[in-house]
N, C-alpha and C positions, 0 to 999 in steps of 0.2 A: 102120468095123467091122473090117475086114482089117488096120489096123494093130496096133489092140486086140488080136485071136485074135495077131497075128504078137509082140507084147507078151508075150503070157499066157505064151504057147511060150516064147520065152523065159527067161521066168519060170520056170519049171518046167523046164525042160534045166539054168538055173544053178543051181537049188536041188538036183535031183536029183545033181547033179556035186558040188555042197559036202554033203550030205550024206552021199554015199556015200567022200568024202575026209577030210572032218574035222569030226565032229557040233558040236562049239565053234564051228568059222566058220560052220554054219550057222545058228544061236541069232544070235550074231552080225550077222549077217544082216538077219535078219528083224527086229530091235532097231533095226539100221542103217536099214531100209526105213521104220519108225514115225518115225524122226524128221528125213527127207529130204522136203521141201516138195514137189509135184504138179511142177512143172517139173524138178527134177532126179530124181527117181524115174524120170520120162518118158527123161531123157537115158539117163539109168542103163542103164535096158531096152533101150533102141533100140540102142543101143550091142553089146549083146547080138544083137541081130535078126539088126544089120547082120555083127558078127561070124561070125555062122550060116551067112550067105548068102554067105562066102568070099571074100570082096572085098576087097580095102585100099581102106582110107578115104580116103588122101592123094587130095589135092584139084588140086594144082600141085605143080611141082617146076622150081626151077631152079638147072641145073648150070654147073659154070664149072671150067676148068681156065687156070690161068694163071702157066707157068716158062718166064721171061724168059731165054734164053740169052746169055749174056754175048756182043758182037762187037769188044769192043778188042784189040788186042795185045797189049796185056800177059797176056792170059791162056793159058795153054798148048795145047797141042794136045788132051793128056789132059786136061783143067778140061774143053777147051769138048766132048770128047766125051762125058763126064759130064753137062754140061748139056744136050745133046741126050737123052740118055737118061732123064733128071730127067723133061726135058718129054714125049718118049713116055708115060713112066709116067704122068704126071698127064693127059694123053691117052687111055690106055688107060681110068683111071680114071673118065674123063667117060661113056666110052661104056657100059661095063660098069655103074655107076652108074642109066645114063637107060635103058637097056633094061630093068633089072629093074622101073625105075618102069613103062617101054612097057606091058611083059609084064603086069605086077601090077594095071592100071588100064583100058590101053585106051587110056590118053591119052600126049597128045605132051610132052615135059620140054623145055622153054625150056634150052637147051646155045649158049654160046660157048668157044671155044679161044681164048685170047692176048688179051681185051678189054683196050681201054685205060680210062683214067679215064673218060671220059666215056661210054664203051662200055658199062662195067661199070655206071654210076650208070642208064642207059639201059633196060640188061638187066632192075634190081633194079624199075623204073616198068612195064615189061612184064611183069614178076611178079606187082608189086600189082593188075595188073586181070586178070590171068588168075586169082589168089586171090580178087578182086571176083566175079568170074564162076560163080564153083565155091562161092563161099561162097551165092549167090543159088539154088543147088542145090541147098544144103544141108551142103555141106564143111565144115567145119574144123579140118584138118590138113595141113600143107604139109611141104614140105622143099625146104630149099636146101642143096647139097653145093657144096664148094669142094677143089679139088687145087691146089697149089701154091706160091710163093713167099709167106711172112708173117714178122710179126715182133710183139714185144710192146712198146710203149715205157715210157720211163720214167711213163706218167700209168697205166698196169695197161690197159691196152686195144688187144687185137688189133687189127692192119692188115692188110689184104689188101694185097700189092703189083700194080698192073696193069701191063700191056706198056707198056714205053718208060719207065718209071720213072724220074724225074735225083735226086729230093729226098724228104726225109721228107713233105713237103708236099702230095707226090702220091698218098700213101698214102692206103688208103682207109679208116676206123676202123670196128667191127664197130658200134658204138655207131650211126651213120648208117645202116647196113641196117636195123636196128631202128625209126628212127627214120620211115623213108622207108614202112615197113609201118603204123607204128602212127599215122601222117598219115592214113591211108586213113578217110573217114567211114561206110565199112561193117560193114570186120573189127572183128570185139571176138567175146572169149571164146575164141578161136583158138589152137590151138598150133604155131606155126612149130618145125618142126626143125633148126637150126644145127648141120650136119655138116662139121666142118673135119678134113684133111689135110694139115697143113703148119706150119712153124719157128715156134717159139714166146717165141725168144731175141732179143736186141738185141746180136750180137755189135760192133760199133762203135759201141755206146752213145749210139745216136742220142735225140735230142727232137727235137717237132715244135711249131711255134706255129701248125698245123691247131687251131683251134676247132670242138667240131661241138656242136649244138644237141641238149638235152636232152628226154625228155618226162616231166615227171614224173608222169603218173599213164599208166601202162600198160595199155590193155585186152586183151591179148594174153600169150600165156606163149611163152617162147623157149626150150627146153632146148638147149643146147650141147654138142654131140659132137666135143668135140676127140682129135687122134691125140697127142697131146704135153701135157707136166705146163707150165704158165707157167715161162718160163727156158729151155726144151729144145728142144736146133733137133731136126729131125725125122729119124729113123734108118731106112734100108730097107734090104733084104737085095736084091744084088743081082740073086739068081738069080729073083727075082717078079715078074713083070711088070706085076702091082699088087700093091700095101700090102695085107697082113692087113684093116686098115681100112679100106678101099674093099671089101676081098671081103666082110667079114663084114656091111658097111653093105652091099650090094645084096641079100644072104640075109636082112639082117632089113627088107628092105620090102613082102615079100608076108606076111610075119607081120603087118602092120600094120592088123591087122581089127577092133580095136575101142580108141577111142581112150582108154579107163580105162586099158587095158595099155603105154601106149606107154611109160612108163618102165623098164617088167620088161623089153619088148625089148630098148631101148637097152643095160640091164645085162646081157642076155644075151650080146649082140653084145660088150660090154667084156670078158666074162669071157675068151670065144671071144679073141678079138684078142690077149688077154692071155696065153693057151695058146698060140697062136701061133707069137708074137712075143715074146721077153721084151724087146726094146730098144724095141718100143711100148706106150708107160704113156699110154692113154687116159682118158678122165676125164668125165662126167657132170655140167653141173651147167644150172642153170636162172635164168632172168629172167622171172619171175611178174609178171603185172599186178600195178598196187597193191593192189585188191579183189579177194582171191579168196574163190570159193565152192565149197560141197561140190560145186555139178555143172560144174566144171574139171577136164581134165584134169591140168593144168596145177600143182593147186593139190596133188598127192600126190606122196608120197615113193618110191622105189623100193624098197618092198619085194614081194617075189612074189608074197602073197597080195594077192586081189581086197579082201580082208576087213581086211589090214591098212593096204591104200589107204585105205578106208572110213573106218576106225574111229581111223589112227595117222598121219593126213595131217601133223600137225605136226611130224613126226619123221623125217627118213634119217640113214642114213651112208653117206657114197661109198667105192667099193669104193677099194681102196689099191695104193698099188704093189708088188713083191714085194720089197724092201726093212722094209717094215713090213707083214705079213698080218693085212688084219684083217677082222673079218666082214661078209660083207653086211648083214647088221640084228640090231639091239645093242634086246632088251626092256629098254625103259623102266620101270625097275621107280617111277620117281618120278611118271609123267605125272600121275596128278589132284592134283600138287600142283606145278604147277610156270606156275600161273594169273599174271601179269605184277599185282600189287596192292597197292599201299600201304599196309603194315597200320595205319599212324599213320591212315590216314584213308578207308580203306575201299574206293574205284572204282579200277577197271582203271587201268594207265596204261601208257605206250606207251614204248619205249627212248630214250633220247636220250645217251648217253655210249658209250662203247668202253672196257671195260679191258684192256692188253696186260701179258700175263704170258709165264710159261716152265714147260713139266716136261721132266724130262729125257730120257723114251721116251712117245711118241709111241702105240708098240704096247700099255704099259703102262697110260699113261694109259684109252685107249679098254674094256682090261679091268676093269681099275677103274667106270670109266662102264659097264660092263654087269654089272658086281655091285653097285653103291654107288647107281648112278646119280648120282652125284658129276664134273662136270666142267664143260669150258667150253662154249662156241655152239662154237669152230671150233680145231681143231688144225691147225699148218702143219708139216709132218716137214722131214724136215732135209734132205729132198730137195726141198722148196719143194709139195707136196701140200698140200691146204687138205681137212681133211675134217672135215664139220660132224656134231657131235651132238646139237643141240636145235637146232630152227628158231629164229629170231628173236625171234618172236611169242609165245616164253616164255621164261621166266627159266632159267638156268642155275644150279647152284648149284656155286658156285666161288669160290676165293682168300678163303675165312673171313671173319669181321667185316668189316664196311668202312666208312668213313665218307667223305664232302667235299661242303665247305660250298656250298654252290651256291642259289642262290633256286629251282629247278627242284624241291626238297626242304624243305620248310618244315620237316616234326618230324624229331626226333632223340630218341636215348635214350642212357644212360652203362651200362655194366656197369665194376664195382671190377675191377681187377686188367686191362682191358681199352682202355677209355677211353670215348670218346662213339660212335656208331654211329648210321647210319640207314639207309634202304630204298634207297640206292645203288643195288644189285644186282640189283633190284628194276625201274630204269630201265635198265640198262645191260648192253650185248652184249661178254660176254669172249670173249678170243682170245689160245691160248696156242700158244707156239712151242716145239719143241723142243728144248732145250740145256740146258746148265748156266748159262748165264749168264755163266761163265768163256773158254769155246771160240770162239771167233768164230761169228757166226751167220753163213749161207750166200746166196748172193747169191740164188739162189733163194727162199732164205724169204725176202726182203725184197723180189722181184721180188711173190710171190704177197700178201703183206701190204699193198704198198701196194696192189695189183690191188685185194683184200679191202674195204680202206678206203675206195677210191676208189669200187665198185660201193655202199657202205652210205652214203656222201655224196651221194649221185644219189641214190636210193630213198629219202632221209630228206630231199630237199628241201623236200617240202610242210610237213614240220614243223622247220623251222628248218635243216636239211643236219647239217654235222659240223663245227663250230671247231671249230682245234688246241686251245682248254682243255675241251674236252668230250672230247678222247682222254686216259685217263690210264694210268700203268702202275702195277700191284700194287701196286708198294713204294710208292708216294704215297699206299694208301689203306688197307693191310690196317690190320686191328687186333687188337693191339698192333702197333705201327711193328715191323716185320723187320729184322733188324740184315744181312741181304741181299737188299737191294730187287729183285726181280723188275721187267721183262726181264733184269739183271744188267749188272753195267758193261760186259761185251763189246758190247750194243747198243747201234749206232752210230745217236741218236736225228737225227743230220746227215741219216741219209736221206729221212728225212721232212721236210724242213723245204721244200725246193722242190715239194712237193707242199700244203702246210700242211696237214701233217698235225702238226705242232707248231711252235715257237715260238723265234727265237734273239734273244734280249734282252740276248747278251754283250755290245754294243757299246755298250752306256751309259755314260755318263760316269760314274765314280767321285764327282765330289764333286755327287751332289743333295742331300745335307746336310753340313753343316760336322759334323756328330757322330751318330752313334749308337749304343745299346748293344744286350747280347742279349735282353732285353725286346724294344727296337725292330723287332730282325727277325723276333721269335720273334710280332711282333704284325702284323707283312708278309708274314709269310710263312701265319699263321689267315687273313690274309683273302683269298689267294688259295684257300683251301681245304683246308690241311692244318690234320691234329690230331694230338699227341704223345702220343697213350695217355691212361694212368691216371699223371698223373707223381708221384702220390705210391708209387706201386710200382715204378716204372723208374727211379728216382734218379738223373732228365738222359739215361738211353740214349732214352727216347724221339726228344726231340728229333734226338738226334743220327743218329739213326738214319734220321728223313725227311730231314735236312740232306743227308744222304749219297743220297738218294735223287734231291731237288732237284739238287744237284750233278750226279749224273750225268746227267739231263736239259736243262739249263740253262746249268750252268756249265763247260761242258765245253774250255774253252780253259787251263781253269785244272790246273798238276799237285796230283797228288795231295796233299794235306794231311792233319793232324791233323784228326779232324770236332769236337775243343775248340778246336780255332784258328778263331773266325770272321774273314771276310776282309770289304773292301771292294765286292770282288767278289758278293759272298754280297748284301750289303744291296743296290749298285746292278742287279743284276739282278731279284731280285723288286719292285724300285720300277717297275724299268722295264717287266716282265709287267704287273702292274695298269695302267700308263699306256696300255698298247698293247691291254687287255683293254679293248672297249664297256665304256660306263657306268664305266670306270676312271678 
């Protein structure tokens, strides 16, 4: 009964609050309240309660600080005093950090300085039972903060570096912390806080052949609070004796009262960081269990309102750098039509393709997308930012008509003047980059695309992951064929190819037949999946037009040509796609 009255209260504090704020969230509300199931209505409120009663919710936390100071020779006097200072600060950091959690809770923060690897895998197994323990309590919401030496590699997933470091090998991948939580047979429905401080770049361009083990269905949600964009080694002013980021993350952990809000904090604290600091460009993003539901945390977008958690879960944008301003939350003027369904045949269906495209402003496009609601799933700026405008789990609408032949699409349709068309767009998550297509794309944006790719090939394992022939680009598939194929011949499609993230079938032998003509290829090249429009209206531009598209993805050893000169080249690499394509 005391829980019930302390419910009702509740009840009645956040109504009276949304009321007396803005009559619409409160309608809203109560709308939202009717069609929320008994167990998350319950979480809803308690959440509430708990909020009431002043407390942070965090459950565990645990802190690490760890800058390795160089001891060779070869490093200067000035380097190595640098690094002692580096490691104070990620020192100072730990402490300042685990007091606010002291302060905020009452409990003690799991803290080591300088762990080595096996220190640091040790610490994260003494995490997962102190979160066992506090989950048995009733918790769940953690934090783990990190100060220190990191890096991104070339597969898009942060390392933690520990003490005594010799090799990539040692590194520790963020993917594994993950991993070591979501082994636990208690937690689930939990939202771990991943708070990082530290370098986000691979300035010696290292790779590692570290394998670390997947899980593919996640019961857990992970927001990630990084101080740095992917690509970005980390910048501090040295008159502070901790980071913006560290301070602003110890201020926002007794705000941590009711865990509906914890993504409004987070973006509080970014904005704050962001006024700051301008050379730290922090970022917000999240690894959501595979099943989410409305009474997750986990499962909402950051927008401010309680109401537009509620009601607009399937939709953020991350705040941006000041390079490109853009808003915290862009009205969806499309959302009740933007349901993932095959109109040829009626049921929901799920993504399974990537399209990569380009617009030229990044700022422009996202205004666009808040007057049109016309755009992709994810923008990457030309500073290598990733900011998403539709969740996954709905369709975008973007890059006009589209087509490719795929068994994954059974119907199709033709429009005159256009060519054949079907629900592509319908399965598939676009992502555009910022450029012209002309300009070279930035190594940033390729750091954060692959990162992009690589996180939606893990998340899409259960249904088949992501072949390289399920990522395509614009130019392959708008319609009418573009007489400039989008990402543009500036992208360099070599960077993806040690990632397989696409496909390199140059090295085929030229003679797999003694003869062929342009029929021939124009009939190898349908059945990987291109279509040349309406070619009774395009009088051969069609064609030539994907040719030119093929080309720059495929045939890229080859110079520049006439796109009416078919080459050798041209036929023995689409023979050799199908060969190397299953079922080919």
């Amino acid at each position: 009964m005391a829980d019930e009255k302390r419910i009702l209260r509740s009840l009645e504090d956040a109504s009276k609050r949304l009321a007396a704020e803005e009559t619409k969230d409160f309608w809203q509300m109560l709308q939202t309240f009717s069609e929320m199931d008994q167990a998350s209505l319950s979480e809803f409120l308690k959440s509430f309660a708990d909020e009431a009663s002043g407390k942070c919710i965090l459950g565990a936390a645990l802190v690490i600080s760890c800058y390795d100071a160089a001891e060779d020779d070869s490093v200067s006097k000035e380097e190595r005093c640098q690094y002692l200072e580096e490691q104070q600060r990620c020192r100072d950091e730990v402490e300042l950090v685990s007091k606010a959690f002291e302060d905020a809770t009452g409990k003690e923060a799991i803290k080591m300085d300088q762990p080595t690897r096996d220190d640091f895998y040790e610490l994260v197994e003494q995490f997962v039972r102190e979160m066992e323990a506090a989950f048995d309590k009733g918790s769940k919401d953690f934090l783990f903060y990190y100060a220190g030496h990191g890096c991104q590699l070339q597969d898009g997933n942060f390392r933690f570096l520990p003490a005594h470091h010799q090799r990539s090998e040692d590194y520790i991948p963020l993917p594994d912390i993950i991993n070591k939580i979501e082994g636990s047979s208690i937690l689930k429905d939990c939202t771990v806080i991943l708070a990082i401080d530290a370098c986000r770049d691979n300035p010696e361009k290292e790779t590692s052949a570290h394998i670390h083990h997947t899980v593919p269905e996640k019961k857990n949600t992970y927001p990630k609070f990084f101080s740095t964009q992917p690509g970005d080694p980390a910048a501090h002013d040295a008159l502070n004796t901790v980071s913006p980021f560290a301070e602003k993350m110890a201020k926002s952990i007794p705000q941590m009262k009711n865990r509906w809000k914890i993504y409004s904090v987070l973006n509080q604290a970014m904005t704050a960081i962001q006024e700051k600091e301008e050379q730290e460009e922090p970022v917000v993003t999240r690894e959501s269990r595979t099943h989410s539901s409305p009474s997750s945390a986990g499962s909402f977008s950051s927008f401010p309102s309680i109401i537009s958690n509620l009601k607009k879960w399937g939709y953020s944008i991350f705040p941006a750098k000041k390079s490109a301003i853009l808003p915290k939350s862009v009205e969806d003027i499309r959302e009740a039509h933007r349901r993932r369904v095959d109109r040829h045949t009626a049921p929901e269906v799920e993504a399974k393709f990537v399209i990569l495209g380009n617009t030229e402003s990044a700022r422009d496009a996202v205004e666009g997308f808040r007057k049109g609601g016309m755009g992709p799933h994810y923008l990457i700026s030309e500073t290598g930012q990733c900011i998403q405008l539709v969740q996954e789990e709905y369709m975008a609408w973007a890059y006009n008509f589209a087509f490719w032949k795929t068994d994954d699409i059974q119907e199709s349709g033709f429009i005159p003047g256009v060519g054949k068309i079907n629900e592509l767009k319908s399965y598939a998550v676009s992502i555009a980059l910022e450029g012209d297509g002309i300009k070279e794309y930035t190594e940033s944006q390729y750091n954060a695309l692959i990162s992009l790719l690589s996180d939606i090939k893990e998340r899409w394992e259960p249904r088949g992951g992501l072949p390289p022939w399920k990522i395509l680009s614009a130019g392959e598939v708008e319609q009418p064929p573009p007489s400039s194929p989008a990402p543009g011949a500036s992208f360099d499609w070599s960077r993806l190819e040690k990632h397989e993230f696409t496909m390199n079938a140059t090295g085929a032998a030229v003679g797999i037949e003694t003869s062929w003509t342009k029929k021939t290829l124009m009939d190898r090249l349908t059945e990987w999946g291109y279509d040349f429009g309406d070619v009774s209206h395009n009088s051969g531009l069609g064609f030539n037009y994907r040719l030119r598209a093929f080309r720059q993805r495929y045939v890229r050893e080859q110079p520049p040509i006439d796109l009416t000169e078919l080459t050798d080249l041209d036929f023995s690499t689409v023979t050799e796609l199908l060969r190397l394509k299953p079922g080919g």
